[in-house]
C-alpha positions as semicolon CSV with decimal commas, in nm:
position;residue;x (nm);y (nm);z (nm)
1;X;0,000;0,000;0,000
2;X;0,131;0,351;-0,094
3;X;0,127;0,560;0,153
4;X;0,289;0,917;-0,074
5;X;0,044;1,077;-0,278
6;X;0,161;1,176;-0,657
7;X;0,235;1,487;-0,796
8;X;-0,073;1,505;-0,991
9;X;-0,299;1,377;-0,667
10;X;-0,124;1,648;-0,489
11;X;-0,183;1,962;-0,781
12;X;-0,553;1,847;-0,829
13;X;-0,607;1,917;-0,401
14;X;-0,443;2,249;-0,483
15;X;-0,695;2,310;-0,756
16;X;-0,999;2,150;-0,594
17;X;-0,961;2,349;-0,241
18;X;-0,865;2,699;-0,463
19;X;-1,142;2,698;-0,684
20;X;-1,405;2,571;-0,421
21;X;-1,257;2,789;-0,116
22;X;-1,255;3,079;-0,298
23;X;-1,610;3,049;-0,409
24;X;-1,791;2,913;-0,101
25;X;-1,646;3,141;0,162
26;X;-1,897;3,191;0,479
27;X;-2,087;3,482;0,370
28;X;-2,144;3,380;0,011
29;X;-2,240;3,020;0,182
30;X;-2,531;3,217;0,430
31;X;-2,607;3,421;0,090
32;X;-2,659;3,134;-0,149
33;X;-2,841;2,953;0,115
34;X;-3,129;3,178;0,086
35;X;-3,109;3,208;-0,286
36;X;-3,298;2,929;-0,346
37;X;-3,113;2,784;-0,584
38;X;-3,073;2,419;-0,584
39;X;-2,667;2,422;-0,660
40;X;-2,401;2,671;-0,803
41;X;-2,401;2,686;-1,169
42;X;-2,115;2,876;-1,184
43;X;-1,918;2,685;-0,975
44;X;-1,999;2,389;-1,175
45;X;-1,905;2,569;-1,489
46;X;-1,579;2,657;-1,316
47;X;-1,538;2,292;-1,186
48;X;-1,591;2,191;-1,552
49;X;-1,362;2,429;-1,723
50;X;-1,121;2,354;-1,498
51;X;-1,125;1,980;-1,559
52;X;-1,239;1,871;-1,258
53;X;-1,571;1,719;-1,316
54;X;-1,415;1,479;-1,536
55;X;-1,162;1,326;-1,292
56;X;-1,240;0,946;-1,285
57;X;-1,365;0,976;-1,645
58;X;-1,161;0,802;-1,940
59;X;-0,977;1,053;-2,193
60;X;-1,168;0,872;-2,479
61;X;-1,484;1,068;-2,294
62;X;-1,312;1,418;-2,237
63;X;-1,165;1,315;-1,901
64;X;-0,868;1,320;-1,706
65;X;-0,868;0,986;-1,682
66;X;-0,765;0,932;-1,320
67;X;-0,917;0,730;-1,048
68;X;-1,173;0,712;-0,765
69;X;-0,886;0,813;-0,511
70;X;-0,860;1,165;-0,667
71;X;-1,191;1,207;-0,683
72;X;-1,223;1,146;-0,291
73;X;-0,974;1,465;-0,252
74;X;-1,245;1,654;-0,500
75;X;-1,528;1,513;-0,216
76;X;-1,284;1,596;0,087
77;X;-1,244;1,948;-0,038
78;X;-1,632;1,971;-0,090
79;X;-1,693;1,869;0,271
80;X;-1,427;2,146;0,369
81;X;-1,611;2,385;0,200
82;X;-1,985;2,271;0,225
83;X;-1,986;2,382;-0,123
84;X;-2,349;2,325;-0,325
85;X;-2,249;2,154;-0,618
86;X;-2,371;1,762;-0,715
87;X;-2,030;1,629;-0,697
88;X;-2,134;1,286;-0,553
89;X;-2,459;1,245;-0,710
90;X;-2,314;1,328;-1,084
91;X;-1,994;1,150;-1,050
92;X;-1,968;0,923;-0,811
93;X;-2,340;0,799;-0,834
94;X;-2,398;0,840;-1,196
95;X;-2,045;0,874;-1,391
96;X;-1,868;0,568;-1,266
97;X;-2,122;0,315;-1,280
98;X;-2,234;0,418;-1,698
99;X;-1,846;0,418;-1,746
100;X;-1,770;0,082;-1,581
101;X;-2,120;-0,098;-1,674
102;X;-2,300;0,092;-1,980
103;X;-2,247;0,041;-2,299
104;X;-2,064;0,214;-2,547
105;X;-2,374;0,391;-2,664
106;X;-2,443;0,463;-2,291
107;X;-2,136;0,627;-2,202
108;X;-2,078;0,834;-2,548
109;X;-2,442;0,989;-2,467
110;X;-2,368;1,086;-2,114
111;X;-2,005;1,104;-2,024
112;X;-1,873;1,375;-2,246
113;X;-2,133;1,557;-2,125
114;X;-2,056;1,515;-1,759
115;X;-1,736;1,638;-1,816
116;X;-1,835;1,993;-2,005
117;X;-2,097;2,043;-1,711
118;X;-2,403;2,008;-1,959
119;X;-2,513;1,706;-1,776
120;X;-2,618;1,585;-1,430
121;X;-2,668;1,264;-1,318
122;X;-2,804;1,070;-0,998
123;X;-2,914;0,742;-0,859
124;X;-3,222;0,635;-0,713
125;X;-3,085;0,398;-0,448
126;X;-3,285;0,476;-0,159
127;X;-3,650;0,383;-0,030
128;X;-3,898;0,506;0,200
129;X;-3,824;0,344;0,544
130;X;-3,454;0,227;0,489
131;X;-3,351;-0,108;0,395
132;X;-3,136;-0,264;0,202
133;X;-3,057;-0,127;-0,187
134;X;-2,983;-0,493;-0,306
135;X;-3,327;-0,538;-0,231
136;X;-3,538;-0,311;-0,385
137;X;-3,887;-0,246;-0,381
138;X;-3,957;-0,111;-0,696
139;X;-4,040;-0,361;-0,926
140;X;-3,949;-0,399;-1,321
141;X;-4,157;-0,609;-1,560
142;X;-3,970;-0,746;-1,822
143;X;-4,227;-0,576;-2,122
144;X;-4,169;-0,692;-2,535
145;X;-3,775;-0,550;-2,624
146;X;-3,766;-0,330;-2,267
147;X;-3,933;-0,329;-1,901
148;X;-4,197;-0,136;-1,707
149;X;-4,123;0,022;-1,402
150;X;-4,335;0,050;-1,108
151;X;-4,282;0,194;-0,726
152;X;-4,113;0,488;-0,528
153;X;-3,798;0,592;-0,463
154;X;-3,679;0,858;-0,179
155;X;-3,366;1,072;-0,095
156;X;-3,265;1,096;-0,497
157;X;-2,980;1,381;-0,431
158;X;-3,091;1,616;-0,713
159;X;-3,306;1,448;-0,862
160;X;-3,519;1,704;-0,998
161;X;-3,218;1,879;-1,167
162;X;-3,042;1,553;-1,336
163;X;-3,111;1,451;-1,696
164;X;-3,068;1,124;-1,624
165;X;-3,155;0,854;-1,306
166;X;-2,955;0,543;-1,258
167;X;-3,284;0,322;-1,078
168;X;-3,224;0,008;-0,896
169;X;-3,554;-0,212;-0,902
170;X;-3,614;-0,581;-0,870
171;X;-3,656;-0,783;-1,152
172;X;-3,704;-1,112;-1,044
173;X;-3,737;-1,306;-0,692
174;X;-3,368;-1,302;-0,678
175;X;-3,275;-1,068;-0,900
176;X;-3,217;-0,707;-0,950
177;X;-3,110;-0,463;-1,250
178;X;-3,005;-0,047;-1,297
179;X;-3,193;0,138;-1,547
180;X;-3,128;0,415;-1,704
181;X;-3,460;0,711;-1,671
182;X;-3,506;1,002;-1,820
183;X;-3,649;1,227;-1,546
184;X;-3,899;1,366;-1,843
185;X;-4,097;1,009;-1,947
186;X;-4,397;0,979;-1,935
187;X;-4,512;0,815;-1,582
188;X;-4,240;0,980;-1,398
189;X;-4,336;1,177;-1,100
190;X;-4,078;1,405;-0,921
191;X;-4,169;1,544;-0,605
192;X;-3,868;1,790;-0,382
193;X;-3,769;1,652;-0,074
194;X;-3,676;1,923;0,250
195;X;-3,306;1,734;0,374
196;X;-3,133;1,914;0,674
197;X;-2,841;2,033;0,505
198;X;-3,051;2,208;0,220
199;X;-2,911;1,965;-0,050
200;X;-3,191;1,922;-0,304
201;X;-3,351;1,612;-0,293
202;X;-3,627;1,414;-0,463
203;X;-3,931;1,168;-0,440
204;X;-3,938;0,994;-0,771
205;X;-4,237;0,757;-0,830
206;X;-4,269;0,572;-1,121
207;X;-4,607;0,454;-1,299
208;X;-4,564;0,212;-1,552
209;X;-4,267;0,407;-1,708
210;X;-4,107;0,214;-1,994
211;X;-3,721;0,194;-2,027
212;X;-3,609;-0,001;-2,357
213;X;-3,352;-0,249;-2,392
214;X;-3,086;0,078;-2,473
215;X;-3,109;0,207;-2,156
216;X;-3,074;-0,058;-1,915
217;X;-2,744;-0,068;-1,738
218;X;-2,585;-0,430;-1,791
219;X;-2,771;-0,715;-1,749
220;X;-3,069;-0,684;-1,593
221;X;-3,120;-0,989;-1,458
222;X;-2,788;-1,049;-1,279
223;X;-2,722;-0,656;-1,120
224;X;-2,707;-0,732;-0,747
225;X;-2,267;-0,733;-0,786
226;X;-2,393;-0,400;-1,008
227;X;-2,586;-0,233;-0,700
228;X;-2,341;-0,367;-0,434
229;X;-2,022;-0,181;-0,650
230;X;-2,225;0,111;-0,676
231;X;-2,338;0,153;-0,317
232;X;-1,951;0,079;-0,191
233;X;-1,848;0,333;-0,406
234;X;-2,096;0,577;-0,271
235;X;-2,043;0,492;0,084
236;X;-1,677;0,547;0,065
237;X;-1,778;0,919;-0,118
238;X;-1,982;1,000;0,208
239;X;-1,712;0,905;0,409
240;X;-1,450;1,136;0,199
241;X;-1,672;1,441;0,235
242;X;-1,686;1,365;0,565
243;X;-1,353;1,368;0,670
244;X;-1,277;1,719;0,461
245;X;-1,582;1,813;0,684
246;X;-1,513;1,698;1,030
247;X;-1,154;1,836;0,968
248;X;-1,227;2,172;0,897
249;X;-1,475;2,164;1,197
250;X;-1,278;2,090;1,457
251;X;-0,963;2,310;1,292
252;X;-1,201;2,639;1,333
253;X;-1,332;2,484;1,693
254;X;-0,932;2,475;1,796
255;X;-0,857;2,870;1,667
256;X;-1,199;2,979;1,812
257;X;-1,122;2,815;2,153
258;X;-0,764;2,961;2,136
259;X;-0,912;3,335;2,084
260;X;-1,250;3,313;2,361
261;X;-1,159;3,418;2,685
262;X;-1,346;3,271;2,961
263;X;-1,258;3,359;3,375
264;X;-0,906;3,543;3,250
265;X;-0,815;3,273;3,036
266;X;-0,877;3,164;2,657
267;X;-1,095;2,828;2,640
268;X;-0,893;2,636;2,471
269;X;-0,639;2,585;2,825
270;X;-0,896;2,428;3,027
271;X;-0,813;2,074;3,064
272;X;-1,174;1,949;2,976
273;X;-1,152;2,162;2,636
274;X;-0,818;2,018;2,598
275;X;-0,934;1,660;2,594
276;X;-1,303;1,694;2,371
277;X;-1,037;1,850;2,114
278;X;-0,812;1,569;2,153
279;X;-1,096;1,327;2,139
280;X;-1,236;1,531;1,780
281;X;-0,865;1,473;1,665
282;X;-0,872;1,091;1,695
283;X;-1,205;1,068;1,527
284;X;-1,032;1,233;1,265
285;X;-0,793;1,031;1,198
286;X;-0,935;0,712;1,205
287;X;-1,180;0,788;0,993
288;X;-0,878;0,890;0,770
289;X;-0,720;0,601;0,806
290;X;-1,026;0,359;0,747
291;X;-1,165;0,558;0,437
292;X;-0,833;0,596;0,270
293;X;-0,791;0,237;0,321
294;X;-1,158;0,130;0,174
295;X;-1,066;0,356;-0,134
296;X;-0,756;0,186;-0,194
297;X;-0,886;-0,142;-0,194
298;X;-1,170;-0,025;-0,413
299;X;-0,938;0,154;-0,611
300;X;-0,756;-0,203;-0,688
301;X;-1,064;-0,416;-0,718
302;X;-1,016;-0,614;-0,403
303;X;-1,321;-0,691;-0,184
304;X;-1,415;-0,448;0,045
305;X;-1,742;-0,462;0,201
306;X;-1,584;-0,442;0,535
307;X;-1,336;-0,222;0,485
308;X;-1,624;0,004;0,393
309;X;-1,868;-0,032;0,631
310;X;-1,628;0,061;0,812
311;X;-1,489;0,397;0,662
312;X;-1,920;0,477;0,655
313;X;-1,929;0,356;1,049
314;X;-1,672;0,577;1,149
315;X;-1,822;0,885;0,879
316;X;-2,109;0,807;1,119
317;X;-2,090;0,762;1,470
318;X;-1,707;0,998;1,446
319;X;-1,883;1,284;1,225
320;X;-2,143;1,316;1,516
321;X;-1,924;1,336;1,767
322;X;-1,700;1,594;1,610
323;X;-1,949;1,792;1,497
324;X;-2,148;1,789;1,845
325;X;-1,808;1,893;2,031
326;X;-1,736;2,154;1,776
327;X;-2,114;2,286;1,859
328;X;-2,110;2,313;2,233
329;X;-1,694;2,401;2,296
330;X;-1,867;2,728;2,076
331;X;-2,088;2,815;2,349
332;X;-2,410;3,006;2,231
333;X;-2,229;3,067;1,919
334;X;-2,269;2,691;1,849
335;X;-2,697;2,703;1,857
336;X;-2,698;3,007;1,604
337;X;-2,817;2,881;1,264
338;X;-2,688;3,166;1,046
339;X;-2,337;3,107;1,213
340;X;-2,130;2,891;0,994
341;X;-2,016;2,584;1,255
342;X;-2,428;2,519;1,250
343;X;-2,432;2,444;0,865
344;X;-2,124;2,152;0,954
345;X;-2,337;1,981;1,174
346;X;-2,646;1,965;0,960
347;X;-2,447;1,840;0,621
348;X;-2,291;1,557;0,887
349;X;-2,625;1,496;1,020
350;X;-2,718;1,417;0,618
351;X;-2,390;1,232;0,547
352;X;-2,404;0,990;0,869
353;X;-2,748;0,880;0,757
354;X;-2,679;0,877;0,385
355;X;-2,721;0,510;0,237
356;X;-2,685;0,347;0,563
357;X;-2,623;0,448;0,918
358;X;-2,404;0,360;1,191
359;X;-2,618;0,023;1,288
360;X;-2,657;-0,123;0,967
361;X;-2,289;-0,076;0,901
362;X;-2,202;-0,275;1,250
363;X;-2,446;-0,503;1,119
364;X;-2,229;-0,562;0,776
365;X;-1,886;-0,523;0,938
366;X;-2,074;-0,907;1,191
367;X;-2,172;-1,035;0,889
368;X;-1,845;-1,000;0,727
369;X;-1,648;-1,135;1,051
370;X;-1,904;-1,426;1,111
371;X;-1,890;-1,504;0,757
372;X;-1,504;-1,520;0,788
373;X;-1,465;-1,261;0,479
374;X;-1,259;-1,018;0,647
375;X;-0,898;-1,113;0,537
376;X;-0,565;-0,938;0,718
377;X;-0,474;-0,626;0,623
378;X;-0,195;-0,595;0,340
């Protein structure tokens, strides 16, 4: 395992934190939060221009061509920053699986267009009251040369602004496929979801909506490794923009505790500030550690269910904790909405829920140890 990051790894964190921490400073944040907007256009048009939004994509789609490890920095840099753009939904959600799964037809329609900024893509992973996204609800009836679609799906991260849905639905008794939607056919129903963050989301309920043989992803009778690959992939995302956001918390809850003065004294001397910092710092690392090493083994197509319930655990149960310590060590400051430490707490809130919590991920991490999957690490 490498432990050095690249040149390149190491330019494209320059870029990523420039470009998104000069555009989403704390008063433009408070601003565009009551804009109404859903995301920032022009940061995504600066994101594209400056090469970013193709990062994991191929060259022979306009890409850079690198992997899912650089595009984590892109997602730590976004959690930094809280900055409103669909990074995860568009190319973490949507991007990678077309490019490893779709067909050449597929990715020629969508990728380029990823890349320029013209497009946005999600997935529709998530259902109303939890469970698990191998085992969808929504149902797809195999129908002449395509398949009808039937059922709801909740929590689609911009789903009302993508041109195109990547749906998980269950095709047979043991079976599941991904198909391709187009948010505009007819029997498609898209209905904005309130999130605590702000972060657009969607109900998308689906009557009868036909999706031909082009625009199903793979094979749609034998998707569950499909779904499983995607999810992973999208677990170890949260857990990226997690860490960039946990880190920056608890590096503005250290400077504010070394500037209030409290009895003579700044805050940040008192022995029982001292150690909830120290505590925030641990959390911080390990999830570091356990993220960076789910991406790697992701990153080199070894199994990692484990190693990323694990990174998602920690994104969990660690980004509460910091988040909750950075809140209170701010006093009253900590309880204000419009002050910017509040707007951390409510994007982890989002993230440590996101496509499984802290007890389903314990759950996985038994399975995987009772099923004697978990191997030594290399």
């Amino acid at each position: 395992m490498e432990f050095s990051y690249r040149e390149e790894q190491q330019s494209l964190r320059q870029l990523a934190a420039q470009i998104l921490g000069d555009r989403f400073t704390d008063d433009f944040r408070r601003e565009f939060s009551r804009s109404g907007e859903p995301y920032d256009r022009q940061l995504w048009a600066t994101l594209a221009q400056a090469g970013l939004l193709g990062t994991a994509i191929g060259e022979e789609h306009g890409g850079t061509g690198l992997g899912l490890t650089e595009l984590c920095f892109l997602l730590e840099e976004q959690g930094r920053t809280l900055a409103a753009v669909p990074l995860l939904a568009t190319l973490v959600l949507g991007a990678l699986p077309v490019q490893k799964f779709g067909s050449a037809a597929q990715c020629a329609a969508l990728l380029p267009r990823v890349v320029s900024g013209e497009a946005l893509l999600t997935a529709a992973l998530e259902e109303t009251g939890g469970g698990d996204p191998l085992r969808p609800a929504v149902k797809a009836t195999a129908s002449g040369e395509g398949w009808r679609l039937r059922g709801v799906k909740s929590c689609v991260p911009y789903g009302a602004q993508a041109q195109a849905i990547l749906v998980t639905a269950r095709t047979g008794r043991h079976s599941v496929g991904v198909f391709l939607v187009d948010p505009q056919a007819r029997g498609v129903r898209i209905e904005s979801q309130r999130t605590t963050s702000g972060e657009p989301q969607a109900q998308v309920t689906l009557t009868n909506v036909r999706v031909s043989a082009a625009d199903v992803l793979g094979d749609a009778l034998a998707g569950g490794a499909m779904v499983r690959w995607i999810v992973e992939r999208g677990q170890a995302a949260l857990a990226a923009q997690q860490l960039g956001l946990v880190a920056e918390a608890l590096r503005r809850t250290a400077a504010y505790t070394a500037e209030r003065v409290q009895f003579g004294r700044p805050t940040g001397s008192f022995q029982s500030v001292q150690h909830r910092l120290a505590d925030g710092y641990i959390d911080v690392e390990a999830l570091r550690s356990v993220y960076l090493r789910a991406v790697w083994a992701l990153e080199n197509d070894i199994p990692a269910t484990a190693e990323v319930a694990t990174a998602k655990w920690w994104a969990a149960c660690g980004g509460h904790r910091v988040t909750h310590t950075a809140q209170h060590l701010h006093g009253g400051l900590g309880a204000d909405i419009d002050y910017p430490i509040h707007a951390f707490f409510l994007r982890a809130k989002q993230i440590e829920l996101a496509l499984g919590g802290a007890t389903p991920m314990l759950a996985k991490i038994g399975e995987q140890l009772a099923s004697g999957a978990v191997r030594a690490m290399t």
